[in-house]
TORLUM-424542 format. One line per field, with one value per atom (N, C-alpha, C): atom name; chain; z, x, y; residue in one letter; residue number from 1. Coordinates in nm, 2 decimals, m for minus. Example, Ala and Ser with C-alpha at 12.3 -4.5 7.8 and 13.67 -1.06 7.14 Angstrom:
# residues 2
atomo	N_CA_C_N_CA_C .
cadena	A_A_A_A_A_A .
Z	0.78_0.78_0.78_0.71_0.71_0.79 .
X	1.32_1.23_1.32_1.28_1.37_1.29 .
Y	m0.57_m0.45_m0.33_m0.22_m0.11_0.00 .
residuo	A_A_A_S_S_S .
num	1_1_1_2_2_2 .
END
This chain:
# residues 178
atomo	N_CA_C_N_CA_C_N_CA_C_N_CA_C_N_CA_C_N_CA_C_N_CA_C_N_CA_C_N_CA_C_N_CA_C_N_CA_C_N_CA_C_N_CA_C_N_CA_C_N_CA_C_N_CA_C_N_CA_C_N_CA_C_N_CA_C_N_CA_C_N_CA_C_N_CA_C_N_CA_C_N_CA_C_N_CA_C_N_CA_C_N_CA_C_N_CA_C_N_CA_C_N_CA_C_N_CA_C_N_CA_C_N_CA_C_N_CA_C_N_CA_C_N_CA_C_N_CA_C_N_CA_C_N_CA_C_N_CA_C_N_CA_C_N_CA_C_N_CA_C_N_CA_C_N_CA_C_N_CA_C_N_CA_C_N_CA_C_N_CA_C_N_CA_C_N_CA_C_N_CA_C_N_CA_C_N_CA_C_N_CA_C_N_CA_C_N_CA_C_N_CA_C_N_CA_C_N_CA_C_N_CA_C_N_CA_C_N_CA_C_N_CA_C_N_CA_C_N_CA_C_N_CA_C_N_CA_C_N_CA_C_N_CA_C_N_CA_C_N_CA_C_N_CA_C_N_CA_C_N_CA_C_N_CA_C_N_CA_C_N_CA_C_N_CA_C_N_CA_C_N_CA_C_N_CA_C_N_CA_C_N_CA_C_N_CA_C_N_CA_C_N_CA_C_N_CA_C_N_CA_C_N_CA_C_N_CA_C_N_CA_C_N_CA_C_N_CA_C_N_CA_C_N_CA_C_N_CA_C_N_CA_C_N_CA_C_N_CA_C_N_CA_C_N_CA_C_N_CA_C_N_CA_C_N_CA_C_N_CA_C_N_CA_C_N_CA_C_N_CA_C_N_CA_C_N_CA_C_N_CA_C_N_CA_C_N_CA_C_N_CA_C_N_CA_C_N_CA_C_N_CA_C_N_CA_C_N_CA_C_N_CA_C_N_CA_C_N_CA_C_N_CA_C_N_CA_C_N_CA_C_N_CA_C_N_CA_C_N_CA_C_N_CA_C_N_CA_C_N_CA_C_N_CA_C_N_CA_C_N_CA_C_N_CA_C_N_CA_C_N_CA_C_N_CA_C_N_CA_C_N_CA_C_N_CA_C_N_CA_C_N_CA_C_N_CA_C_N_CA_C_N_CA_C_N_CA_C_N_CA_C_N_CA_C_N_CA_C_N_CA_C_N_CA_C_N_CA_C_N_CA_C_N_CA_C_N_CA_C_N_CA_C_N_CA_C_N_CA_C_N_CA_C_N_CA_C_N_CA_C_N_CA_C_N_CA_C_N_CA_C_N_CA_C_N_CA_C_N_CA_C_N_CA_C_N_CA_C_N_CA_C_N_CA_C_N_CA_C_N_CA_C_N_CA_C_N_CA_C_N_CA_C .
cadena	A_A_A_A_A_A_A_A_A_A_A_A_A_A_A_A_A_A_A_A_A_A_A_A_A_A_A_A_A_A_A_A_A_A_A_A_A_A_A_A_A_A_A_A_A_A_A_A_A_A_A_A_A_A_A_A_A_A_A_A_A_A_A_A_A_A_A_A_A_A_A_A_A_A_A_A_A_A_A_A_A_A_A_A_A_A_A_A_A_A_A_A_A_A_A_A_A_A_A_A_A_A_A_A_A_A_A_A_A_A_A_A_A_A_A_A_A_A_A_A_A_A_A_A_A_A_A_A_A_A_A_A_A_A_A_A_A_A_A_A_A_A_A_A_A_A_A_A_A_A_A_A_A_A_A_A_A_A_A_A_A_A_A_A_A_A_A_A_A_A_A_A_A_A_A_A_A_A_A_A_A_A_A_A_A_A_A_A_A_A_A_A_A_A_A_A_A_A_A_A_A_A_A_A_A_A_A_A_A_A_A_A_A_A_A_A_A_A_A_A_A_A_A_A_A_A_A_A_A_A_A_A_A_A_A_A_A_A_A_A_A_A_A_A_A_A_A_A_A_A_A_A_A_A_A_A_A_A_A_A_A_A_A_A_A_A_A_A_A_A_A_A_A_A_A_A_A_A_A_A_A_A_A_A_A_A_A_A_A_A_A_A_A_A_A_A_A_A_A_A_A_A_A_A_A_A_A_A_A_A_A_A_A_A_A_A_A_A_A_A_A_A_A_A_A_A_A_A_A_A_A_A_A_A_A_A_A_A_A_A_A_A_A_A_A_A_A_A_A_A_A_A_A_A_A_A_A_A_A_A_A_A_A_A_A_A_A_A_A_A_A_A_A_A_A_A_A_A_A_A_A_A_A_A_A_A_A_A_A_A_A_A_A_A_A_A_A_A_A_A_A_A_A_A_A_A_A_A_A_A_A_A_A_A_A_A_A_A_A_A_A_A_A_A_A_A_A_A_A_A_A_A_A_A_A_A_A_A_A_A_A_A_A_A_A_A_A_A_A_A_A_A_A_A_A_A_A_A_A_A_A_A_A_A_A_A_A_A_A_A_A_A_A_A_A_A_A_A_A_A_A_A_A_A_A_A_A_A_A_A_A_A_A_A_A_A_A_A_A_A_A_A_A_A_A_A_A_A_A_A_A_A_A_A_A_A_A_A_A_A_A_A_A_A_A_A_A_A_A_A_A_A_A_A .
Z	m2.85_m2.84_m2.98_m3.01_m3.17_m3.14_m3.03_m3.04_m3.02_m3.01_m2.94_m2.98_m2.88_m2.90_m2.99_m3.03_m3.19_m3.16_m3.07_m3.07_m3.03_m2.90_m2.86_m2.87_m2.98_m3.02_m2.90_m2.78_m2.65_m2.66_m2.65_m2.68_m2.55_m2.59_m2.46_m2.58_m2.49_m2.53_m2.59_m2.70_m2.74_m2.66_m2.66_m2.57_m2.58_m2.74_m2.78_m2.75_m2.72_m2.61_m2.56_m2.58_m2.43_m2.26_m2.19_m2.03_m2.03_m2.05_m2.01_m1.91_m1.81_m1.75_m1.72_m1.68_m1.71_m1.87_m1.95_m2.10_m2.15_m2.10_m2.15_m2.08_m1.96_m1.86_m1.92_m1.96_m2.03_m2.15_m2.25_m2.36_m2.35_m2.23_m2.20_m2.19_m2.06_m1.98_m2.10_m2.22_m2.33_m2.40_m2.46_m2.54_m2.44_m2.27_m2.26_m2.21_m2.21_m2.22_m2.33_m2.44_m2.58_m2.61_m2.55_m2.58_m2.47_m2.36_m2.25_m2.28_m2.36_m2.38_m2.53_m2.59_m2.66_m2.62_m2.56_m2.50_m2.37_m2.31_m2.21_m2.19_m2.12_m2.16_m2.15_m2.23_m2.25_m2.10_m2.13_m2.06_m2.00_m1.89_m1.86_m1.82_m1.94_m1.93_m1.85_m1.81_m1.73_m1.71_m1.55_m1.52_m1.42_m1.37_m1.29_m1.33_m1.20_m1.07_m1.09_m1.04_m1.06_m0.91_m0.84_m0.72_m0.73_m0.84_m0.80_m0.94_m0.93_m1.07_m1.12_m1.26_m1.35_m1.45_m1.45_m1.46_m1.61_m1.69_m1.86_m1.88_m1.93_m1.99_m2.11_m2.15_m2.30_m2.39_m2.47_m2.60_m2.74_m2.73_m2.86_m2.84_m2.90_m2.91_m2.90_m2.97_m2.94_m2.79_m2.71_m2.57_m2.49_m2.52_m2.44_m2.37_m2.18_m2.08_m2.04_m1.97_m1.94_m1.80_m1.85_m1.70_m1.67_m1.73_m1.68_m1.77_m1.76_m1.82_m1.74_m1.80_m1.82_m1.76_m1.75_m1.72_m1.85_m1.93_m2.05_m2.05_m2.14_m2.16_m2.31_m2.33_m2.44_m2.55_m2.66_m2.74_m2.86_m2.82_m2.91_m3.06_m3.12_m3.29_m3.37_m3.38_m3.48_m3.38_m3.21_m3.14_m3.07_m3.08_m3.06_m2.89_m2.89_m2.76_m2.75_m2.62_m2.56_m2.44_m2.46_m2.38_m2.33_m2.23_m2.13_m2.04_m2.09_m1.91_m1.86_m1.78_m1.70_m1.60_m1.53_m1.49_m1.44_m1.33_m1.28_m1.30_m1.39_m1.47_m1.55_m1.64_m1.74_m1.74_m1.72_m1.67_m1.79_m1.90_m2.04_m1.90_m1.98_m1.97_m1.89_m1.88_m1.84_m1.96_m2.03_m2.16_m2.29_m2.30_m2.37_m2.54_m2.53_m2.67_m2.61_m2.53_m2.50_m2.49_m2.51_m2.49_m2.44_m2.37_m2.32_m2.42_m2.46_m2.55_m2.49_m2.47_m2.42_m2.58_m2.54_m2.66_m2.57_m2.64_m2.59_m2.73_m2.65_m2.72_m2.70_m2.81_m2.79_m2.76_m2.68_m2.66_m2.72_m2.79_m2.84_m2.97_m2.96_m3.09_m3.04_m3.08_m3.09_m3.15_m3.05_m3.10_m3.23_m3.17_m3.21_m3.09_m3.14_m3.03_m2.97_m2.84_m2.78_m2.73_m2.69_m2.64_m2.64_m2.66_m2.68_m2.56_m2.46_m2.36_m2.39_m2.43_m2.46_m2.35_m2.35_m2.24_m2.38_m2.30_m2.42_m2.36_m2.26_m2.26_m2.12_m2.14_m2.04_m1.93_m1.78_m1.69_m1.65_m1.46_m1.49_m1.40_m1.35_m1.29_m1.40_m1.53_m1.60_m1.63_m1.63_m1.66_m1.61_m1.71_m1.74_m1.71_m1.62_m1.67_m1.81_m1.77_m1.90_m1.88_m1.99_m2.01_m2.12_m2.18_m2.29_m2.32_m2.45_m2.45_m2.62_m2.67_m2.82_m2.83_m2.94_m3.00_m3.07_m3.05_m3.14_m3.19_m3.27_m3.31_m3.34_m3.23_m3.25_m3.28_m3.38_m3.36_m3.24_m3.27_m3.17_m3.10_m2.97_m2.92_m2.80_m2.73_m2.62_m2.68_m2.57_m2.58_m2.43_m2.46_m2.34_m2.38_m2.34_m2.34_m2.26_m2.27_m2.23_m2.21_m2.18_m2.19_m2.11_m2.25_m2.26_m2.32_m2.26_m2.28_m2.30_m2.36_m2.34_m2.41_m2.41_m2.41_m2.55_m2.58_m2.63_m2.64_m2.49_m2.43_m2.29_m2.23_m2.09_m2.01_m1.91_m1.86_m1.78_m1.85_m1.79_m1.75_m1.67_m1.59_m1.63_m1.57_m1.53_m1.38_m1.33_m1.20_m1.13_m1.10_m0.97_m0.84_m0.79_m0.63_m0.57_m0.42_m0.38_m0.34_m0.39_m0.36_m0.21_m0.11_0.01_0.03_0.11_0.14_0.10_m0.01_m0.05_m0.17_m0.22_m0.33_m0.43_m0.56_m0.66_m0.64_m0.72_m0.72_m0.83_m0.81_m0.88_m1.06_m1.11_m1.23_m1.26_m1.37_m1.43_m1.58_m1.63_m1.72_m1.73_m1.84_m1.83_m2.01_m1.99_m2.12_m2.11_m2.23_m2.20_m2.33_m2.37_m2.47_m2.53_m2.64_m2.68_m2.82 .
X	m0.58_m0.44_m0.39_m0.23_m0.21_m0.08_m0.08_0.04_0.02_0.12_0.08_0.19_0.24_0.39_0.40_0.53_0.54_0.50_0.49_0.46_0.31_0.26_0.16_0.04_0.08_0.01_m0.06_0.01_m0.08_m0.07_m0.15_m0.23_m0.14_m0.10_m0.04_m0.08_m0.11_m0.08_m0.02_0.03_0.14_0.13_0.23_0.27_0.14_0.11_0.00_m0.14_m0.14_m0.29_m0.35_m0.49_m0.52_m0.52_m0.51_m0.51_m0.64_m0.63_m0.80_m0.74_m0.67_m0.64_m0.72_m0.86_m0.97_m0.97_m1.00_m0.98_m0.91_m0.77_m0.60_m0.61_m0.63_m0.62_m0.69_m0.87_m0.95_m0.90_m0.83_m0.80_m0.68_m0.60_m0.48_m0.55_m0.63_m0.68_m0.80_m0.87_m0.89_m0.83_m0.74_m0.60_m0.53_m0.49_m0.44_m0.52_m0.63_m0.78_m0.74_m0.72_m0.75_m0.60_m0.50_m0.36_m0.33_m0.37_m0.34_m0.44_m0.55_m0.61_m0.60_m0.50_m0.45_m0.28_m0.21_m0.09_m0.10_m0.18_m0.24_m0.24_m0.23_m0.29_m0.44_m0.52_m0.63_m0.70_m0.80_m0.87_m0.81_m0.83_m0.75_m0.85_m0.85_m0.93_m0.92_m0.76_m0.73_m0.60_m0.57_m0.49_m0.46_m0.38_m0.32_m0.18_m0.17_m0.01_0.02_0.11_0.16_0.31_0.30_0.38_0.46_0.46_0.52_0.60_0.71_0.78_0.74_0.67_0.65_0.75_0.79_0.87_0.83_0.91_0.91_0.95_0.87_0.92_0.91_0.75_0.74_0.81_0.83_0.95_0.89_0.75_0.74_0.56_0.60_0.49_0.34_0.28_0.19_0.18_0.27_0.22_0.28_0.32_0.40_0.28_0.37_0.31_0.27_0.15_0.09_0.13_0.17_0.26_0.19_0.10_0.00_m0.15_m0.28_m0.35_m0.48_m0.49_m0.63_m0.72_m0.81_m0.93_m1.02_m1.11_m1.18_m1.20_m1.18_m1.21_m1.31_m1.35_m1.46_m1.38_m1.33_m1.27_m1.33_m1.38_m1.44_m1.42_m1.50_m1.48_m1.34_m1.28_m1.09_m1.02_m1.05_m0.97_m0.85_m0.72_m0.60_m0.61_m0.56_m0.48_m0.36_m0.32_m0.17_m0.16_m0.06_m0.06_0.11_0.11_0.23_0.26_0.38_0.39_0.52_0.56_0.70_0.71_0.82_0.85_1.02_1.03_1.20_1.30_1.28_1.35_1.26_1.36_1.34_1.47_1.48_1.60_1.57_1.71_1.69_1.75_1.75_1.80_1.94_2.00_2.15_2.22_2.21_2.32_2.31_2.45_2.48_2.42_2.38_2.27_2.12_2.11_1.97_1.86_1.80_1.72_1.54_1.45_1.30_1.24_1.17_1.08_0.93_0.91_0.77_0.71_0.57_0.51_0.36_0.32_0.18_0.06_m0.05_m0.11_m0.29_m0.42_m0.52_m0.57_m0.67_m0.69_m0.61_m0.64_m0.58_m0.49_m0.47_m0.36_m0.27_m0.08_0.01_0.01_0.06_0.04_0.21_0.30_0.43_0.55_0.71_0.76_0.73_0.75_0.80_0.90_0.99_1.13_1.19_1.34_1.39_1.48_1.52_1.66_1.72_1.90_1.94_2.05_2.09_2.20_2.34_2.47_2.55_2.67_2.65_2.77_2.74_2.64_2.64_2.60_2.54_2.55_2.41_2.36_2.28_2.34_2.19_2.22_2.21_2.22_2.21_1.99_1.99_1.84_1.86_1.70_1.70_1.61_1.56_1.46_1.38_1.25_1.15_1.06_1.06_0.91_0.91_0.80_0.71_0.57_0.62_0.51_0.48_0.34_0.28_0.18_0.13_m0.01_m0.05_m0.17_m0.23_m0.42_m0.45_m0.57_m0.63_m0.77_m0.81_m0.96_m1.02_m1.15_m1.28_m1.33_m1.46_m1.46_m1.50_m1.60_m1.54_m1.55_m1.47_m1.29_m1.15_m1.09_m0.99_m0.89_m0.88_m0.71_m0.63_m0.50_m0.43_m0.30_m0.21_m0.06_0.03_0.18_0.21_0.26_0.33_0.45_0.51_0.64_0.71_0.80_0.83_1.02_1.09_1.26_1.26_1.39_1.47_1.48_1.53_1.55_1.57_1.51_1.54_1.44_1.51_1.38_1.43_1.35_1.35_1.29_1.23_1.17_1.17_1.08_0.99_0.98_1.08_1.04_1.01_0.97_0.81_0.80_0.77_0.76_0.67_0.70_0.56_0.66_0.79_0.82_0.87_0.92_0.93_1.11_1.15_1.32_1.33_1.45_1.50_1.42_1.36_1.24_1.23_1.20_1.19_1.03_1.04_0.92_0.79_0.66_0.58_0.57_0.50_0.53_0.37_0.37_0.20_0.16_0.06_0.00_m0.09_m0.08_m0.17_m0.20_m0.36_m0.43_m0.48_m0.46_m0.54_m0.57_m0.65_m0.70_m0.63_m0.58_m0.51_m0.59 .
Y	6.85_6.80_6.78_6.85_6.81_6.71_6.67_6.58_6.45_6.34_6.22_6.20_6.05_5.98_5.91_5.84_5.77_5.67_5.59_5.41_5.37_5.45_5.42_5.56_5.64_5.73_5.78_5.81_5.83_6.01_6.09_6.21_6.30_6.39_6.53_6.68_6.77_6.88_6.95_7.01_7.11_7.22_7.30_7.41_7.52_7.54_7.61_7.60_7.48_7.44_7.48_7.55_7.60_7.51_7.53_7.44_7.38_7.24_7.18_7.05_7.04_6.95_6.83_6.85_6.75_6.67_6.76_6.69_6.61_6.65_6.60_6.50_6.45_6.35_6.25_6.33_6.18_6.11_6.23_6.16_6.08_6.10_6.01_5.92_5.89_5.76_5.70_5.73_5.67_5.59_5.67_5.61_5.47_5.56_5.42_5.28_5.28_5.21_5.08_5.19_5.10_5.04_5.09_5.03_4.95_4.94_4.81_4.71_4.72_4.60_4.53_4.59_4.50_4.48_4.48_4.45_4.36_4.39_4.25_4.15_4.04_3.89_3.91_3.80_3.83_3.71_3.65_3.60_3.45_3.44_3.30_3.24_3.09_2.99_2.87_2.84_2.77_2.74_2.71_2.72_2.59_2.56_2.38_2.36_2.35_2.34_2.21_2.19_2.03_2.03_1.96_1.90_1.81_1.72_1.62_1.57_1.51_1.47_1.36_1.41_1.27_1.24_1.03_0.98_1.00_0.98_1.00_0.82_0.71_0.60_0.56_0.65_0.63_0.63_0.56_0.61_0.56_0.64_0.67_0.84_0.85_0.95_0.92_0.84_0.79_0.74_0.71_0.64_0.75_0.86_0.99_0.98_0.96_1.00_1.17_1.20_1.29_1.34_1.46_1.54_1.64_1.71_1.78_1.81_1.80_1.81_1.93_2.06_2.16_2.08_2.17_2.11_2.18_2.09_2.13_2.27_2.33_2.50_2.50_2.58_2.64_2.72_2.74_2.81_2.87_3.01_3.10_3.08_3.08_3.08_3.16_3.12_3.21_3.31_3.24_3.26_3.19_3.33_3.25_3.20_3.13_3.07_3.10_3.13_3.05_2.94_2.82_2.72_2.76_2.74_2.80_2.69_2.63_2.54_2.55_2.53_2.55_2.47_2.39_2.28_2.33_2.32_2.32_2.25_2.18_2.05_1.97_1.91_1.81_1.77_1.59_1.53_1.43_1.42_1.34_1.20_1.09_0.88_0.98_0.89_0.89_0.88_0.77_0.71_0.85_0.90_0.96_0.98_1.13_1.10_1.07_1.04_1.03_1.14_1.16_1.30_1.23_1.37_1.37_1.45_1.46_1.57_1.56_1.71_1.71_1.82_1.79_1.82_1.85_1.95_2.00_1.90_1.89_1.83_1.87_1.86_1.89_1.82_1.72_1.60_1.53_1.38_1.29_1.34_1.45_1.52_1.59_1.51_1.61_1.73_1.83_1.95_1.99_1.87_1.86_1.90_1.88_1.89_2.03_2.05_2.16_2.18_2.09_2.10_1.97_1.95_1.83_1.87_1.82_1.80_1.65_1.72_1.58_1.56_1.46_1.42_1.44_1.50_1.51_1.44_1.38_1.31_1.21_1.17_1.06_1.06_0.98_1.02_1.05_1.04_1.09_1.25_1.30_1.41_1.57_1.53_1.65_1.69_1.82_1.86_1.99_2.06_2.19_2.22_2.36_2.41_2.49_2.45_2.49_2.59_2.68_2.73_2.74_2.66_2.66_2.69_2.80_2.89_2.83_2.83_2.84_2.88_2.94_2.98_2.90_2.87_2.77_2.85_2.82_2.88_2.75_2.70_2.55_2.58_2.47_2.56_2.58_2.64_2.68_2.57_2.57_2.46_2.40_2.27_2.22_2.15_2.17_2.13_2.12_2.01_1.99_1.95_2.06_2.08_2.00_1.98_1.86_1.91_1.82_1.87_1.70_1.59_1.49_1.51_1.37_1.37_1.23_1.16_1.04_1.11_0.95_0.93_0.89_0.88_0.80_0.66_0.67_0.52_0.53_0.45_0.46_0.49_0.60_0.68_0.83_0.92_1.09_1.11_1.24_1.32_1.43_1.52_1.61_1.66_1.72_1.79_1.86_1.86_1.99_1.92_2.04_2.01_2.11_2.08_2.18_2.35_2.36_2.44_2.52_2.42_2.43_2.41_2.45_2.48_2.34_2.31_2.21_2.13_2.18_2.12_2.20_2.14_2.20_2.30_2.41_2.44_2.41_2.46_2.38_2.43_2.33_2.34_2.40_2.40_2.44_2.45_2.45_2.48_2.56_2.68_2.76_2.77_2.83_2.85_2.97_3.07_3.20_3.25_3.32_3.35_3.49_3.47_3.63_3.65 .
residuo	X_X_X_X_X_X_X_X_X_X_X_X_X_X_X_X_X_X_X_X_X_X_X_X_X_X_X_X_X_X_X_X_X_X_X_X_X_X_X_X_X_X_X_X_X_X_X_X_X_X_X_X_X_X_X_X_X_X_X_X_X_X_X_X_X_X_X_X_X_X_X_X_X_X_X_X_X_X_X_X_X_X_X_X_X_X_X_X_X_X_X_X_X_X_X_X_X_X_X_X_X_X_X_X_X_X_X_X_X_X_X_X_X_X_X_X_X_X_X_X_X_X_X_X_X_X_X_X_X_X_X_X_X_X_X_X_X_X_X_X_X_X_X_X_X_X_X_X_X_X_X_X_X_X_X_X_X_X_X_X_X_X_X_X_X_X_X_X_X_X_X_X_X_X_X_X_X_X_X_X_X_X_X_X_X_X_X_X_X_X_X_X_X_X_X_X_X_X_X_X_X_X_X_X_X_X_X_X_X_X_X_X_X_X_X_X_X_X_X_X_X_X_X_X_X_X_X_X_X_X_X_X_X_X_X_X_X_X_X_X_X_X_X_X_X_X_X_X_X_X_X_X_X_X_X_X_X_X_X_X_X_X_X_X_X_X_X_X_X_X_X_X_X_X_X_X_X_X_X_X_X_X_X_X_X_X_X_X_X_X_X_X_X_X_X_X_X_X_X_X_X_X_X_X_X_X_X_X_X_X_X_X_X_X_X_X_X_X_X_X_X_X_X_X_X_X_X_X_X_X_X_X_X_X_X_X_X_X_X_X_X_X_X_X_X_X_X_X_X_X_X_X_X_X_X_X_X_X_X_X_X_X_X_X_X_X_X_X_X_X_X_X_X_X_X_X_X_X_X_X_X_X_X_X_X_X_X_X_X_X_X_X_X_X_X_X_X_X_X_X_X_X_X_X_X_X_X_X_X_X_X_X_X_X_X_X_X_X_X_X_X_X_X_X_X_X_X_X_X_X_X_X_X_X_X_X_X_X_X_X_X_X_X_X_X_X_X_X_X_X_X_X_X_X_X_X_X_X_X_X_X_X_X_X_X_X_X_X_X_X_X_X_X_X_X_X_X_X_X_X_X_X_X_X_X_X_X_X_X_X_X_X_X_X_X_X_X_X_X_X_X_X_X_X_X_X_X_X_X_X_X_X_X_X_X_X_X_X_X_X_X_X_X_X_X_X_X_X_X_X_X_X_X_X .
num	1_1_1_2_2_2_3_3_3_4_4_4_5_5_5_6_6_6_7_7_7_8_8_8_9_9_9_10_10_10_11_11_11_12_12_12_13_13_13_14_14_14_15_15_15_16_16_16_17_17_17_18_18_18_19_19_19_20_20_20_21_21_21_22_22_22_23_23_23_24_24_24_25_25_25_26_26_26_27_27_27_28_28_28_29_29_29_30_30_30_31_31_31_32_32_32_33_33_33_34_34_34_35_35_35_36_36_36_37_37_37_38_38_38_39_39_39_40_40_40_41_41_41_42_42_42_43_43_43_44_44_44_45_45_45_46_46_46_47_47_47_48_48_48_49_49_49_50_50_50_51_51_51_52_52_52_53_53_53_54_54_54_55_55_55_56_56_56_57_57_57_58_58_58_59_59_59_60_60_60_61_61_61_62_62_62_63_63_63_64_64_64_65_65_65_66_66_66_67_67_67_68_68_68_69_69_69_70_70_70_71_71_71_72_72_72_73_73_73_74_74_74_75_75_75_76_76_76_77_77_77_78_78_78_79_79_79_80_80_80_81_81_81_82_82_82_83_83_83_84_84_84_85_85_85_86_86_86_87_87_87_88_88_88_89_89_89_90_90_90_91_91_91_92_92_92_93_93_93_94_94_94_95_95_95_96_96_96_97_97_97_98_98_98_99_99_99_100_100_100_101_101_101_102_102_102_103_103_103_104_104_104_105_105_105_106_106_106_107_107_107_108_108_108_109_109_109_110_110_110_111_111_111_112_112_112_113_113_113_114_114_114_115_115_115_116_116_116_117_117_117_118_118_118_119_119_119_120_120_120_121_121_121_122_122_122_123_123_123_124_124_124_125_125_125_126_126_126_127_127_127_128_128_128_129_129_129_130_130_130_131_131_131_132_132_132_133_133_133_134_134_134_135_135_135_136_136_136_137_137_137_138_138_138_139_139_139_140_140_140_141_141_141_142_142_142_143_143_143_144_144_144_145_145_145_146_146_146_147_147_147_148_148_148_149_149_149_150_150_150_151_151_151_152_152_152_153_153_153_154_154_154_155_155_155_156_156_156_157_157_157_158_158_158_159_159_159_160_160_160_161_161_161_162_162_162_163_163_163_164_164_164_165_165_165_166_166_166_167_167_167_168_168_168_169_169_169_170_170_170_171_171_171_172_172_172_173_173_173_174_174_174_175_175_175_176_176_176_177_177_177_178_178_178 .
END
């Protein structure tokens, strides 16, 4: 085969070819072997749902309440991760200017923010949904992923549900190795 495409250098025949349909097919299904497993998600280490809305009262970082936590995973030596969570809402205080910030965390360590939702004019009833995605590269060995969150002032939320007519649906955190 003297040809192949520009992006994924995937192998076809030129006109001048002889006919090896067997051949051309393997060198396709090789090539695209080695280019779906790097475009992929890689290995998922862990994964956990969430049902129910956690109340946000903390208002300082250090005491940021815990809205969803992994179950301990093993992390290969100078491999990346991704932590993924998503949630049907995030509802900032009522009092205008007020905002929720959730932040992923490694055990007892902020990872930093992941998202701020503020209230811009007061009131309650305003919130967003989320999905938050990061790479983090932690080293080798056991860790055990998180997604807290605390206010301003007051008190926000986090809403999930079991996803049934009239209910938010569920939220989750996921960990996978890229």
């Amino acid at each position: 085969m003297a040809a192949a495409t520009p992006v994924y250098q995937l192998p076809y025949p030129s006109p001048s070819d002889p006919a090896d349909v067997p051949a051309d097919v393997q060198a396709l299904a090789t090539r695209l072997d080695s280019v779906l497993g790097v475009i992929q998600a890689g290995p998922r280490l862990a994964y956990v749902a969430a049902t129910a809305a956690v109340g946000l009262t903390a208002t300082a970082e250090a005491s940021a309440v815990v809205v969803i936590t992994a179950p301990s995973v093993t992390v290969p030596a100078g491999a990346t991760i991704l932590l993924e969570f998503a949630a049907a809402q995030v509802a900032p205080p009522s009092p205008a200017g007020s905002y929720s910030i959730l932040q992923f965390w490694d055990g007892a360590t902020s990872l930093g923010h992941a998202a701020l939702v503020q209230n811009p004019g007061g009131g309650s009833g305003m919130g967003l949904p989320v999905l938050l995605r990061r790479f983090v590269t932690p080293s080798a060995g056991a860790h055990t992923f998180s997604v807290r969150g605390f206010v301003s002032t007051g008190s926000g939320s986090v809403n999930m549900g079991p996803g049934t007519s009239g209910q938010y649906g569920p939220g989750y955190l996921l960990v996978e190795q890229r």
